[in-house]
N, C-alpha and C positions, 0 to 999 in steps of 0.2 A: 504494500500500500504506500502512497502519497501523500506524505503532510509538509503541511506549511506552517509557519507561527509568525501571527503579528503581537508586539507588545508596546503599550505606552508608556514609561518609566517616565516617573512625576517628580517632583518635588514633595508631595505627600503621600502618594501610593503609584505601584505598578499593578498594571491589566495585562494581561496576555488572551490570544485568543487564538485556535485553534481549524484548521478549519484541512479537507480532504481536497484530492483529484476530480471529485464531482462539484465544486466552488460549494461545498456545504459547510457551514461554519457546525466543527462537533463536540467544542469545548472553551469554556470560559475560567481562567484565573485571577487572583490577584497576587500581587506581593507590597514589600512594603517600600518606603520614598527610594530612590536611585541616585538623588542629587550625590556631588561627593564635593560642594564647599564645605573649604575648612578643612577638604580630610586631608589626611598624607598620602604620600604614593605606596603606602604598605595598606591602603582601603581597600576592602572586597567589598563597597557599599554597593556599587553599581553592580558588580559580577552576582553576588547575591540576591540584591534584588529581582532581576531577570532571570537568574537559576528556580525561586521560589513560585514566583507568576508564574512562568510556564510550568514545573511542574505539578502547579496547582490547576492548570489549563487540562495537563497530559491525564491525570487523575479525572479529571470533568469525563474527557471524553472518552475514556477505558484505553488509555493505552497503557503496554507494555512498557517496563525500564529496558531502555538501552533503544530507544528507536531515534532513529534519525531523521532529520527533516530536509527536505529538498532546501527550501529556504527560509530562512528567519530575517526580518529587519523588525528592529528596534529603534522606534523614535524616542531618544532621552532630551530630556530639558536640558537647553544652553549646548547642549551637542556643538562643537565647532571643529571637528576632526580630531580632535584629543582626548581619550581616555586618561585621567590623573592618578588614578588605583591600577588597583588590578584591572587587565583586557578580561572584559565577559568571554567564559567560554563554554559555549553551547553546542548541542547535538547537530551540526549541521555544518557542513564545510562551505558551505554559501551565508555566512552572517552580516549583513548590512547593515553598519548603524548609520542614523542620519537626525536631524533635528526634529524633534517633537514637532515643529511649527507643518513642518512638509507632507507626516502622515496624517496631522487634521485637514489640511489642504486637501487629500485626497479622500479622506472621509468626507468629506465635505462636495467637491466640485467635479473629482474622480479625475482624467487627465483634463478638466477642463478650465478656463483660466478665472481667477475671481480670487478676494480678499480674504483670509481668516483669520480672526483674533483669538486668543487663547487667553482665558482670565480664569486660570486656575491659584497657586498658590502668589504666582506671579504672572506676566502680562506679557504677550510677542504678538507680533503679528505677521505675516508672510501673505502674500499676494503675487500672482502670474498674470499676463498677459495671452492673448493671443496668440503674437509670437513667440512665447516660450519666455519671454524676459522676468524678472523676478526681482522680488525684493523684500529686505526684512526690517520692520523696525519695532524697539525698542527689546525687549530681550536683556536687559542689560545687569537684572539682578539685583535683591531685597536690600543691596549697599548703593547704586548707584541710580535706580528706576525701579520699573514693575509697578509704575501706579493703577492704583484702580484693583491691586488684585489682593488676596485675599490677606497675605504679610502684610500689605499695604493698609487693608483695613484692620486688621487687630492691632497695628502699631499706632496706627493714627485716635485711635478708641482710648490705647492706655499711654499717650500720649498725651492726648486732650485731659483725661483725670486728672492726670499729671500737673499739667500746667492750673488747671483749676483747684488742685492742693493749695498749691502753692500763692493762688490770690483770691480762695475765697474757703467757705465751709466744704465740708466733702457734698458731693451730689450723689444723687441715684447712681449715673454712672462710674463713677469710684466706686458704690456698693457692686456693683455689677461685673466689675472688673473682679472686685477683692475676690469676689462667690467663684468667677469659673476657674481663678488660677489657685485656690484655697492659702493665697497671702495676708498675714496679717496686716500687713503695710504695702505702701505703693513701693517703697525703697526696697523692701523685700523682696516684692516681686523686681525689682532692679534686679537685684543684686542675682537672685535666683535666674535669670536670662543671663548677664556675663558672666556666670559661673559655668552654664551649658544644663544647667540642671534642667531649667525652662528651653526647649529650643523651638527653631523657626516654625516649623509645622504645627508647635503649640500655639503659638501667637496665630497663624493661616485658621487655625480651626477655631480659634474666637471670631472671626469675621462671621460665620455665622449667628452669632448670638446677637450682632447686630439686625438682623432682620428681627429677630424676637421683640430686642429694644427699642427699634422702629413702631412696631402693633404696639407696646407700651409707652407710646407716647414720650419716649426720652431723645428730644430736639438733637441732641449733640451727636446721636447714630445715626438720626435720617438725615443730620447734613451728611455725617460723612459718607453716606448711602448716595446720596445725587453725587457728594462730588467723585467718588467710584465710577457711574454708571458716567460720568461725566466723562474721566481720565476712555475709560475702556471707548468708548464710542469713537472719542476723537483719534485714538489710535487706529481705527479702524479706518475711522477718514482720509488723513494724514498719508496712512499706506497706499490707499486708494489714489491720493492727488501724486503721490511723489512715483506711484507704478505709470502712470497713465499721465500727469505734465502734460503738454499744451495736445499732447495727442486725441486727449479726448473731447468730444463732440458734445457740445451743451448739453444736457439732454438724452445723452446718451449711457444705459442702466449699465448699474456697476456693481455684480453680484459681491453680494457680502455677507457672510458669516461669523456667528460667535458661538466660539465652545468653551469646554472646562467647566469646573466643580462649581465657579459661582452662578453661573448660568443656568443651574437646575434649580436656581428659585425663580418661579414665577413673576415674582413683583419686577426683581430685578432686572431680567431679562427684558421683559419689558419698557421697564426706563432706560432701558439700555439701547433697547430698537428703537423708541422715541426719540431719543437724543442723539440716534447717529441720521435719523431721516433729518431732523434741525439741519446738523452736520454737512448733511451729502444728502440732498434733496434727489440726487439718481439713483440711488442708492435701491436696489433689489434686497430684500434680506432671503437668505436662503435658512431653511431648517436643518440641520444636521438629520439625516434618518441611519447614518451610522456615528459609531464611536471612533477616537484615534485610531482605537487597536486594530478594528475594522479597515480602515484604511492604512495602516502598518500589513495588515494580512492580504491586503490588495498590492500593495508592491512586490510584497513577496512572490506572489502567484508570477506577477511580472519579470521579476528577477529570476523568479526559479525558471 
């Protein structure tokens, strides 16, 4: 038999996904984040993460240990041709890595040309043309960009407490803050992030709890909620004007999509498509009807 494996290695979790010689997808995994900032070159964070996914996939779909795959491609977050740990090494002598941004592009528009954002723990965007031309912007990581994404909003949340410690009584959200990270202090929880005890994925998974603090009426997360949906939109745009420059036609529809973990809220997503039509009045939004992985297990088919 014939298999393929696509995986999307996150910044907060890996997918893998499994799929046969008849284009039938037979098995679904996860594993855990892949990033490897901060790490040293003795990391097996990335190797392990995509060991775990897939054989959490291999198990889905009843396979046997030890089977090999025609082709694997792995789209990893920040991917730029460099692995900094250990090289993943997988059942398949065809393994492709490439940037997260590419296999949602093809989740997404499949070999066809059009814009994708990714607003999962952090923010990129990629976009093709017609002609095949291409382009990536922002990408740049929880130290120097990634606005709008999910580090972006827990930092900006226990940020905001922060500063309002400091010139006024504590608010709800200081309470709110203290409860999801169980700190007895703001400075505690400081201190508990530069120690590594708290790390980044932890502060990504508080951005949820801003939608909660939105429905409760706490002003200081639904700003920071627009100004997310704000950051995300115009990335979207932005990639859109700088692909496409004087070449495109007034008027003329500019498919565009948004994926990732923050995008599975309802409210959001939609202020999110609102503020990119403001944006790019040509602007087509397209729905994703698969996942990364999906489109990582479509290259593969193409490579293998």
């Amino acid at each position: 038999m014939t298999y393929y494996a696509g995986i999307d290695a996150g910044q907060s979790a890996t997918k893998a996904v499994i799929g046969d010689a008849e284009g039938r997808v037979i098995g679904h995994g996860s594993g855990p984040p892949a990033d490897e900032v901060a790490q040293s070159a003795a990391s097996t964070r990335l190797h392990d993460a995509l060991r775990v996914a897939l054989e959490d996939a291999s198990r889905d779909a009843g396979l046997q240990d030890g089977v090999q795959f025609r082709a694997i491609v792995a789209g990893i977050s920040g991917y730029e041709g460099r692995v900094y740990g250990h090289a993943p090494a997988l059942p398949s002598a065809n393994l492709q890595l490439v940037h997260d941004s590419i296999v949602a592009h093809v989740a997404a528009f499949g070999e066809g040309p059009g814009v994708v954002v990714i607003a999962g723990t952090g923010t990129v965007a990629y976009g093709t043309d017609a002609s095949g031309e291409s382009v990536t912007l922002g990408g740049w990581g929880y130290l120097f960009g990634d606005e709008g994404g999910a580090f972006w909003i827990g930092r900006r949340l226990i940020e905001r407490a922060m500063r309002d410690e400091d010139v006024a009584a504590p608010t709800r959200l200081e309470s709110a803050v203290l409860k999801h990270f169980d700190a007895s202090s703001l400075r505690a929880l400081a201190r508990a992030f530069y120690s590594g005890e708290i790390e980044r994925r932890h502060v990504a998974a508080f951005a949820q709890h801003a939608f909660e603090m939105q429905d409760q009426r706490i002003e200081e997360a639904a700003e920071i909620i627009r100004q997310a949906a704000d950051r995300v939109a115009a990335l979207g745009a932005q990639t859109a004007r700088r692909l496409h420059g004087n070449k495109r036609v007034l008027g003329e529809p500019a498919p565009l999509a948004f994926t990732g973990g923050l995008m599975r809220n309802a409210d959001f997503a939609r202020l999110v498509a609102a503020r990119a039509r403001d944006r790019l009045p040509e602007a087509v939004l397209v729905s994703l009807t698969r996942e990364p992985e999906e489109g990582a297990l479509a290259l593969a088919r193409r490579y293998g």
